[in-house]
C-alpha positions in Angstrom: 5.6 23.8 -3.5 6.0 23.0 0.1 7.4 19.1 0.5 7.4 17.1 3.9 10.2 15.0 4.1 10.4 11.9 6.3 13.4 10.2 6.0 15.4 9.1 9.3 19.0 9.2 7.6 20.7 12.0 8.2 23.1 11.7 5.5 20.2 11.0 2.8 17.9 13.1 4.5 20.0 16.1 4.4 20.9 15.3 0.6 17.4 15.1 -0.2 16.7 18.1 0.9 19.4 20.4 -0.1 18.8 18.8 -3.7 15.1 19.4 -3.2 15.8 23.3 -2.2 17.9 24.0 -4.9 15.3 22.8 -7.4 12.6 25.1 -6.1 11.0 23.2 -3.4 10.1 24.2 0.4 10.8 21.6 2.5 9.9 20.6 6.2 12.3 17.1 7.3 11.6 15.0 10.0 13.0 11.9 11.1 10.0 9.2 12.5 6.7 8.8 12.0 5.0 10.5 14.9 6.9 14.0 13.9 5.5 12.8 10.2 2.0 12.9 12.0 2.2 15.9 14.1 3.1 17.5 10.9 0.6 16.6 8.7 -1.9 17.7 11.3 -0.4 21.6 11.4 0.4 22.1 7.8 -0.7 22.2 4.4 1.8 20.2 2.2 1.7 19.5 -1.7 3.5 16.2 -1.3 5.0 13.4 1.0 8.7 11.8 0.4 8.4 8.9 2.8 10.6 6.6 3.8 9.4 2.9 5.2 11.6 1.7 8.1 11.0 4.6 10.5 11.1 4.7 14.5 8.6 5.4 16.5 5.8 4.9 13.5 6.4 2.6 10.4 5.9 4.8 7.3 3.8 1.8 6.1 1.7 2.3 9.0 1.9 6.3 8.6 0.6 6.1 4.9 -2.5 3.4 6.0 -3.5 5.9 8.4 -3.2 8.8 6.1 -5.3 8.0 3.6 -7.9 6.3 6.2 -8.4 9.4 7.1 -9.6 11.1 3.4 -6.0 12.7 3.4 -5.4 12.8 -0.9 -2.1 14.1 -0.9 0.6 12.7 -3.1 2.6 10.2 -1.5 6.4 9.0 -3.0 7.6 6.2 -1.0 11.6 6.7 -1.0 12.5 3.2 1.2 15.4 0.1 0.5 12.8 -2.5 0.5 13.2 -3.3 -3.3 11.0 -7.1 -3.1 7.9 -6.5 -5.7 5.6 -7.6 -2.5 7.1 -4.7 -0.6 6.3 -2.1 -4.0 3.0 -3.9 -4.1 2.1 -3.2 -0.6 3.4 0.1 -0.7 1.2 0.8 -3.8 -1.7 -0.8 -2.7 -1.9 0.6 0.6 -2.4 4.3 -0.9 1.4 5.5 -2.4 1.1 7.6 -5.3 4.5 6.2 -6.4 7.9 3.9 -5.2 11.4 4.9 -5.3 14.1 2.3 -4.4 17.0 3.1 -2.3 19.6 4.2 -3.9 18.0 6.7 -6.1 19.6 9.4 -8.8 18.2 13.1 -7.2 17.0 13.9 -11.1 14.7 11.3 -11.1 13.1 11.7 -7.8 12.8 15.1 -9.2 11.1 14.0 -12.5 8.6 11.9 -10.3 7.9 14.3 -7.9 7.1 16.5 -10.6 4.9 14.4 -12.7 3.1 13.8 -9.6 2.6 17.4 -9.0 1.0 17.8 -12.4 -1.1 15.3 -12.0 -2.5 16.5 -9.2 -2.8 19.7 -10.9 -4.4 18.2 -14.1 -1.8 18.9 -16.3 -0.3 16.4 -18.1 2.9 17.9 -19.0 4.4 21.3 -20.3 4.2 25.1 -19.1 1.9 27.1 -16.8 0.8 30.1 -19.3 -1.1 33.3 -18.1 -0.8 36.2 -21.0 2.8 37.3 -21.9 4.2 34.9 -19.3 5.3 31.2 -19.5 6.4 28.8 -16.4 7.9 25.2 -17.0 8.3 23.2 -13.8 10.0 20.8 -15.3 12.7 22.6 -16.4 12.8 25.4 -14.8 12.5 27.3 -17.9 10.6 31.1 -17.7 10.3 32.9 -20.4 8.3 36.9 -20.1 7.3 38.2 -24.1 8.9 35.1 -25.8 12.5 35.9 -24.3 13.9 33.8 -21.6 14.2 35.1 -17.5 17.2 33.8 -15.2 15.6 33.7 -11.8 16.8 32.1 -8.7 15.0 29.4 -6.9 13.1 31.4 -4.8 12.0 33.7 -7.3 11.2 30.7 -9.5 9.1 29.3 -6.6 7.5 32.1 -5.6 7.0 33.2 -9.6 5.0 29.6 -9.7 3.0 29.6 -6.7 0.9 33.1 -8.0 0.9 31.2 -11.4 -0.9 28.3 -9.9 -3.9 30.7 -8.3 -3.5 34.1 -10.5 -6.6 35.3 -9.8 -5.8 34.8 -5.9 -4.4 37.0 -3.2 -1.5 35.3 -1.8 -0.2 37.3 1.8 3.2 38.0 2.5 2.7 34.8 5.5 1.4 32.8 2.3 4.1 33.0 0.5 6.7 33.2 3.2 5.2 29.5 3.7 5.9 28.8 -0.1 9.2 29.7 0.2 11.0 28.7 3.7 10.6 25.5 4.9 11.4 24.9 9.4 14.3 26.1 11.0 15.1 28.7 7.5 16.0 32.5 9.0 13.4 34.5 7.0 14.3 38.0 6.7 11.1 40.6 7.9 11.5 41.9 3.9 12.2 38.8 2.0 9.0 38.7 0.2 8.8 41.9 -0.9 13.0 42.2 -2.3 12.0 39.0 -3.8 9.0 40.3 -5.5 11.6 43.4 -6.5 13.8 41.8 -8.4 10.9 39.5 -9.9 9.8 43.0 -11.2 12.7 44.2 -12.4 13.7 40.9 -14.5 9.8 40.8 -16.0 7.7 43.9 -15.1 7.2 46.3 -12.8 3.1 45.8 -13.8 3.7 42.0 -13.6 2.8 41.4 -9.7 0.2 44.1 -8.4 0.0 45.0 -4.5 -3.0 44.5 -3.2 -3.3 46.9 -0.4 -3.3 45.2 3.0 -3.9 41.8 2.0 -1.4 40.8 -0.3 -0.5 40.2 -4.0 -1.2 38.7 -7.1 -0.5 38.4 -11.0 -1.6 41.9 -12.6 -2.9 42.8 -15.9 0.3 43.0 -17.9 1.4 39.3 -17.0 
């Protein structure tokens, strides 16, 4: 799940997203609205974490724009302005949900999730597909009933063929699922990533698809 981050605090910003990371997430940060724009316009997010009082472009502002515009994405307003006009405008002007300033990181986390699954028209619980069970929510995977330790990038990557498994995902795809701006990505990282994914589940779990890229195979 790839996750733009505007926030212009470094100290929260950098918090944010090393807490976000660690739970699974891709993130792209930036720190005023017209980086927030240029953004949106060159890449394909799953969510926005916005903040309100931002230079150069309100986030307010920002979000009105945004959603002028047809844009659907889930938006979580992260901000200090904590007056129930301020929540109201924020809601009202197209925010999928408001955080106040200061938050605890496992309940941002819970509400970014329950957004994502409602975007994804799921309510709550695991992604299923045969043999093999994914819980976003707690991070839980479990491969013919018994449970799989997998890192976060093997988690993340593990979900984003889940989401589409009848799709080809390309090595560029999923590089994009997994490493957000400014991340060194390794020419192999996919592929020892998909490795170990193979070893932990099975080898039969994630076909190649020659010169194009990969996807869930029978066995999953």
């Amino acid at each position: 799940m790839r996750v733009l981050l505007v926030e212009d605090d470094p100290m929260i910003g950098e918090s944010v997203g090393k807490g976000l990371r660690s739970d699974g997430f891709t993130v792209d940060w930036v720190q005023d609205g017209r980086r927030a724009e240029l953004a949106l316009e060159n890449e394909v997010y799953n969510l926005v974490l916005l903040d309100l009082g931002l230079p150069r472009k309100d986030g307010l502002e920002l979000l009105q724009d945004l959603r002028r515009r047809g844009h659907t994405l889930p938006v979580l307003i992260i901000t200090a302005r904590d007056a129930v006009p301020d929540r109201v405008r924020g809601l009202d002007s197209g925010a999928d949900d408001y955080l106040v300033k200061p938050f605890d990181l496992a309940e941002l986390l819970a509400r970014l999730r329950a957004l994502l699954r409602r975007q994804g028209g799921r309510a709550t619980g695991p992604i299923e597909l045969g043999a093999l069970s994914l819980d976003p929510a707690t991070h839980e995977v479990r491969y013919r009933g018994q449970p799989v330790n997998l890192s976060a990038r093997e988690f993340a990557l593990l979900h984003a063929l889940l989401e589409e498994p009848g799709k080809v995902l390309s090595r560029e795809q999923l590089e994009d699922r997994l490493y957000g701006w400014g991340e060194e990505v390794e020419s192999n990282a996919v592929e020892v990533h998909i490795h170990h994914l193979r070893r932990k589940l099975d080898a039969g779990v994630i076909r190649n698809v020659r010169g194009v890229g990969y996807r869930l195979g029978e066995k999953s």
